[in-house]
N, C-alpha and C positions, 0 to 999 in steps of 0.2 A: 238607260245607257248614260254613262260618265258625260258631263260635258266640262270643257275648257275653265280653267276657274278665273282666266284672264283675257284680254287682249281679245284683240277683234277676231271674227268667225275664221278671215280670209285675210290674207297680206304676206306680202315677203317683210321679213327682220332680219339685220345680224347680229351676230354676236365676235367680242373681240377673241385672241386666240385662247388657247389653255395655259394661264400663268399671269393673265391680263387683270386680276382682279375678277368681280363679279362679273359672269357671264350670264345669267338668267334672261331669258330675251322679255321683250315685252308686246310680244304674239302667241300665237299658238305655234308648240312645236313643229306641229308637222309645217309649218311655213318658216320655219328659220334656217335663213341666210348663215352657212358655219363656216367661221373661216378655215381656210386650205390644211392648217394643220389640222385639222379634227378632220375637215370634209374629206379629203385625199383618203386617210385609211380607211376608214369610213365606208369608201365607194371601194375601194378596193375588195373589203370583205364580202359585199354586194357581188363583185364579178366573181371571187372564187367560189363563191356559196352556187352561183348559176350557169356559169362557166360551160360545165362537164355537161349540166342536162342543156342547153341552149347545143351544142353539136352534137347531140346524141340521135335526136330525128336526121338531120340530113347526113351523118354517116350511117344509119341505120339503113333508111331510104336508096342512099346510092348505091351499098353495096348490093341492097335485092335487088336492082335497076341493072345490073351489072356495068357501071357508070367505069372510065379511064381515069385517073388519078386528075385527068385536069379538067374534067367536069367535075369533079367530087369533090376538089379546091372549090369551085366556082359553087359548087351546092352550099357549102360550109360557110364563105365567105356573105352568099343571099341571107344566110340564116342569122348572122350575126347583123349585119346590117338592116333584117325586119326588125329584128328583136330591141335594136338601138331605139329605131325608128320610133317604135309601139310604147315603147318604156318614157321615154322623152313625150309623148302624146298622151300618155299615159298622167304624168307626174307633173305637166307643166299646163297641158290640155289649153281648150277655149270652153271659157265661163260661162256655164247655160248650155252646153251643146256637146263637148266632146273631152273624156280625160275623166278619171275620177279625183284628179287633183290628191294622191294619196300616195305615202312611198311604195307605189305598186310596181312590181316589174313584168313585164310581157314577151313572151316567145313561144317557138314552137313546143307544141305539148306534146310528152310522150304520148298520152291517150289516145292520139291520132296515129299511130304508128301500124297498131294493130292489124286495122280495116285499110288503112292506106296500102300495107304489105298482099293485105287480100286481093285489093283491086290491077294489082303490081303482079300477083300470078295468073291475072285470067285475063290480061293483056298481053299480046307479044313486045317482043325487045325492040324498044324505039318509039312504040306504043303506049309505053306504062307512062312516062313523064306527063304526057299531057292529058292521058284519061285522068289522074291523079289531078293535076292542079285546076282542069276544065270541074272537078266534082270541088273541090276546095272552095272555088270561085264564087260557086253556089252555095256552099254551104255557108261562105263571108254574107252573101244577100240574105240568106236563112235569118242569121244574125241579126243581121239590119232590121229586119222586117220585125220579127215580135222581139226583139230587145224590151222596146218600151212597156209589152205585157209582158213580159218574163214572170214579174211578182206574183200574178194569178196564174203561173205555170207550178213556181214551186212546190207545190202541195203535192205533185205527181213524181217530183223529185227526192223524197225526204233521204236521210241515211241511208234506210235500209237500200235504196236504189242505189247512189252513190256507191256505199259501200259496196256494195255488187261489182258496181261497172270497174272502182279502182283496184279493185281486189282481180280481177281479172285482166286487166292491164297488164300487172307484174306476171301474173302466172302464165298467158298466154305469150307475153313475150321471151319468158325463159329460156323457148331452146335457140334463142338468137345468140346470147355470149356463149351457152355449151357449143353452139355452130362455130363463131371465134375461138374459141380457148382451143380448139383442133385444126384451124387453121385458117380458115372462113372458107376457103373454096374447095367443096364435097369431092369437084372432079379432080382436085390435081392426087394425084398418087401419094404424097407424102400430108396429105387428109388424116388428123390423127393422130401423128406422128408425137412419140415421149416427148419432141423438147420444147412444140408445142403446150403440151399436160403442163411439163413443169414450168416454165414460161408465164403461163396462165395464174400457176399456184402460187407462183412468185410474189406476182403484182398482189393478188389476194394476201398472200401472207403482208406484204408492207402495207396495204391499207389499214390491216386489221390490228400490225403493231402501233399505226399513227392512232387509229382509235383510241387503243388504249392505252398508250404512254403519251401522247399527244396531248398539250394543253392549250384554251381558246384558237386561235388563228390556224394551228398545225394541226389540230383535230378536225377543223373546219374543211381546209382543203386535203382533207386525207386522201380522198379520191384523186384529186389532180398528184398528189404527192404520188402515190402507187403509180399511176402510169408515167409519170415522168422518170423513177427510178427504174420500172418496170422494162422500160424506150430504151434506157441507158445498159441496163445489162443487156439487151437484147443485142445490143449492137458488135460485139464483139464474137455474134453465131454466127453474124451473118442474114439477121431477120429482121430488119430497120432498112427498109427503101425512102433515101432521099431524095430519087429524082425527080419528085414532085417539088418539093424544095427548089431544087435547080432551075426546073419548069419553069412555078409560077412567076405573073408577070409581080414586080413590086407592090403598084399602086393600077386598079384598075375597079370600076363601077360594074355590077351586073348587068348585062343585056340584057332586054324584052325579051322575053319568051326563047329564051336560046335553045329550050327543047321543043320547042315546036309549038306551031298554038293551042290553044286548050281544045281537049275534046269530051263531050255532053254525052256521059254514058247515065241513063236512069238510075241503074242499079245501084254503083257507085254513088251518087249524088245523093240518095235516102240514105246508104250505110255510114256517109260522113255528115250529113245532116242529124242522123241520132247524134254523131260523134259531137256533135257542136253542142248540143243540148248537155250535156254530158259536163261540156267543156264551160258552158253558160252558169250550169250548176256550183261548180268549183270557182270560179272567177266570183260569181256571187258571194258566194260562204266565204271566197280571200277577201272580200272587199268588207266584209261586215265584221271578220275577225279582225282584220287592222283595223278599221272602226276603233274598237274595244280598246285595241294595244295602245293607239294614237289617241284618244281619247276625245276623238270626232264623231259627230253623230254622221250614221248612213244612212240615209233615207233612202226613196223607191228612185228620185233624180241622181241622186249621187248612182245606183249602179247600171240606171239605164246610160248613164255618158259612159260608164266604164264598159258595157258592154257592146256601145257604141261603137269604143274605140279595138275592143276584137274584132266586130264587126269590119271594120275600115282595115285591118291590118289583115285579118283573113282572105279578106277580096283582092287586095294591092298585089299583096305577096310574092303569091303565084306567078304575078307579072317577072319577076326578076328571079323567081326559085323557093318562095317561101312556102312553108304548109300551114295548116289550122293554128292561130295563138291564142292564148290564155293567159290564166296568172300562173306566175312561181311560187308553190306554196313554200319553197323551204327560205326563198326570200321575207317570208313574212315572218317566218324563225328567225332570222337574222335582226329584225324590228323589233321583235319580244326579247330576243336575246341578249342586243346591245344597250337596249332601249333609244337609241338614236333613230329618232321619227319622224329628222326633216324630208320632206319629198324632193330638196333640191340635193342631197346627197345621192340619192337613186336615177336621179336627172343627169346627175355626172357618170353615174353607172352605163345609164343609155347611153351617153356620147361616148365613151367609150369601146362600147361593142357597136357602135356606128363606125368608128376609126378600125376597129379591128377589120369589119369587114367591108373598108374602101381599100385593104391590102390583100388580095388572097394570098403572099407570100407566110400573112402569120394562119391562115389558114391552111396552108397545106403545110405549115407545118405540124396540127393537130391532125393532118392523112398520114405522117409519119409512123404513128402512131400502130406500131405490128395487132394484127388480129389477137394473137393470144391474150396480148395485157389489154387490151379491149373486153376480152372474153375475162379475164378475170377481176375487170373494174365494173362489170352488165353483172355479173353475180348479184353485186352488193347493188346497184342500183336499181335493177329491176325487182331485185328481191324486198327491197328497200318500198317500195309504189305499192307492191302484194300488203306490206306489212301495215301500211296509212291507212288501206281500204278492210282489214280487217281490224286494224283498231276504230274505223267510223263503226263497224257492223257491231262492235263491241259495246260501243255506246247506242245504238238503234233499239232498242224495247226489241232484244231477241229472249225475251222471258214468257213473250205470247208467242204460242203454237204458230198461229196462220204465220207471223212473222217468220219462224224456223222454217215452215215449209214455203216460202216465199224465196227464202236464200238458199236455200236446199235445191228447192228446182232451176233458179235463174244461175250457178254454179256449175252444178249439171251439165249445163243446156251450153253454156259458155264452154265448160271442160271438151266438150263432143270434139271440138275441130281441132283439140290436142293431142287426143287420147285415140281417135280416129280420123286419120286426116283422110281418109277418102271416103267418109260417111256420107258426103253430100256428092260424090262424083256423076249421082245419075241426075240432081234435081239441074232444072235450065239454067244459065249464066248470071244471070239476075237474083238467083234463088244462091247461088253461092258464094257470091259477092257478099249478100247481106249474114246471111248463116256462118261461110265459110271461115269469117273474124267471130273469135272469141267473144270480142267486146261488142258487136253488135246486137251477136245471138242475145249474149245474157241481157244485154240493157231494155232489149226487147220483149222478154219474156218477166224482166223483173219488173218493169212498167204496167206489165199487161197483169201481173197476177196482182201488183199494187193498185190496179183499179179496181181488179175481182174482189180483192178483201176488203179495199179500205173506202172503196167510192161509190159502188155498183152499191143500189137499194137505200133503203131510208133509214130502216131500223139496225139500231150499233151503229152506223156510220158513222157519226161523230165518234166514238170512242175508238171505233180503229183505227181510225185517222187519225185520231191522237197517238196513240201506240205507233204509227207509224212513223208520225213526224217526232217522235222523241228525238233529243238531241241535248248534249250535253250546253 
């Protein structure tokens, strides 16, 4: 692995602005100090790059919750505010113990959505928040606890698993934006309805112009562009509710457990604890691919603090409204992309989305936001999560059989709760808590047939463990 060709391991440096003569720090990038004019857009491209996915679990979450506009400000508002929190702990950390010290960013993970929507239908209403965040709580101690063996877990994690579990992310969540783009709510009678469809197609179409006419910054936040035009035409039907706007209070801090204290369901607590593993996986592989970009070596301490610090962010969370956090992989696009690799630019990112959500008034103003152009921005986004986890499966060594029938069946098994959703109606409450999500069925059975081929016996095990752990 590349290492540093200057300057010491660790240190903040600055540098003067752009136009100041020579800028070249004399540290290593990912610790230089940039002044305002470079840092400012800088962090900027940071929030719009993560923006859209950091409120996409607690709008997701509240609307299955069946939540009132002004808890669902107050979900969105806890969400920005862990994410700040995590990102900042993250990128600034304490030395030796917590933080991978790397331009990393932290928030709620779609991955978690799947089985959280699970444990949200086999709870009653008023019920679901705190069976949810009582499992989350534990899944944060999950964390904690083998964080620091993680390294000798990998090997049961390779692609081929990964690529399973994100591949099924995207596809199990799909009929959430088709549920949007018709209106989100099945019961009201105009469920459906054409100006919904077009409404929907709208946003879809302006995203998909900003792709492809859109150049750097405007192709970046194309998603945020489509639902902001999308908001803007919608207002003139008559499908844009402000009065959450009006609602919210300005300036106000989340409260402790405002849905009630957390509740210790088993079932729930194993189907979010795979999730965390899941989630351990991908945080790992973000923390080693910056590595790369940044040109910092990651060793086994550099990602036990960073897992540490999901760990601590996973557990807090819940107290104020958070769910399961992770890394943002498309942030670390944004690191290859710009090549801008100090960790104190991403540190202003976090304070930012901390400021954002000590306001829920800019939070609800993202509930403004009509279900259709929701449903037509969950398209590309979810479709988007489907597309990562078949390009990891793409690169996993699916040139050997057992590997095909390993993805073959964990797909399958994932698909069931899509394709039949009352498949598991007769097994006990426990039994479809863990089954009834996509993402647990398959992580389950991809884990388990990843030990059947690659681990179980003596003879070839080395070599299909190889074949397993391929990886670009």
């Amino acid at each position: 692995m590349a290492q540093p060709a200057q300057g010491p391991a660790e240190g903040p440096c600055s540098t003067p602005p752009v136009g100041d003569g020579d800028s070249t720090p004399d540290c290593h990038p990912v610790d230089e100090k940039l002044h305002p004019s470079r840092l400012v857009p800088a962090a900027l491209q940071h929030i719009a790059a993560m923006y859209a996915g950091v409120v996409t679990p607690p709008l997701i979450i509240g609307q299955a919750c069946g939540l009132d506009t002004v808890a669902q400000t107050r979900l969105i508002a806890a969400g920005l505010l862990i994410a700040g929190l995590a990102t900042i702990l993250q990128t600034l950390g304490v030395k030796g113990f917590v933080g991978n010290r790397l331009p990393f960013v932290n928030a709620a993970s779609s991955a978690g959505i799947a089985p959280i929507l699970a444990i949200a239908e086999t709870n009653a209403k008023g019920d679901q928040l705190p069976a949810i965040y009582g499992a989350v709580m534990v899944a944060g101690v999950f964390c904690l606890v083998i964080g620091p063996f993680f390294g000798r877990l990998l090997r049961f994690f390779p692609p081929l698993v990964t690529g399973v579990v994100i591949t099924l992310i995207g596809v199990t969540l799909m009929p959430v934006p088709v549920t949007w783009a018709q209106g989100g709510d099945e019961t009201h009678p105009d469920f459906g309805d054409m100006r919904y469809l077009a409404l929907a197609a709208f946003t879809l179409v302006v995203i998909l112009m900003f792709q492809r006419f859109g150049r750097g910054f405007l192709k970046q936040v194309a998603l945020l562009a489509g639902m902001f035009i999308g908001t803007l035409a919608a207002i003139p039907f008559g499908m844009a509710d402000f009065s959450s706007v009006r609602s919210a209070p300005l300036a106000a801090l989340p409260t402790p457990f405002a849905a009630g204290a957390p509740v210790f369901q088993p079932a729930a607590i194993l189907s979010l604890c795979i999730v965390m593993l899941v989630l351990m996986t991908e945080s790992a592989a973000g923390m080693l691919a910056l590595g790369e970009i940044c040109e910092r070596k990651t060793d086994g301490k550099t990602i036990t603090r960073g897992l540490r610090t999901d760990g601590i962010a996973t557990l807090v969370g819940p107290v104020f409204g958070g769910f399961p956090t992770s890394a943002f992989a498309q942030n670390v696009g944004v690191v290859s992309l710009t090549r801008v690799r100090s960790r104190y630019v991403v540190a202003v990112a976090g304070a930012t989305l901390l400021v954002l959500g000590a306001f829920p008034v800019l939070g609800a103003v993202v509930s403004v936001v009509p279900m259709p152009v929701l449903g037509g921005a969950g398209i590309v986004l979810f479709g988007s999560i489907a597309v990562s986890g078949i390009r990891t499966l793409s690169e996993a060594g699916l040139d050997d059989s057992s590997n095909i029938v390993l993805v073959a069946v964990s797909l399958g098994a994932g698909i069931i709760p899509l394709a039949a959703p009352a498949f598991y109606a007769d097994f006990p409450a426990w039994a479809q808590t863990v089954l009834g999500s996509g993402i647990s069925a398959g992580a389950l059975v991809a884990v388990s047939l990843n030990l059947f081929f690659h681990h179980l016996g003596t003879r070839g095990s080395a070599r299909s463990a190889a074949a397993a752990l391929k990886s670009p």
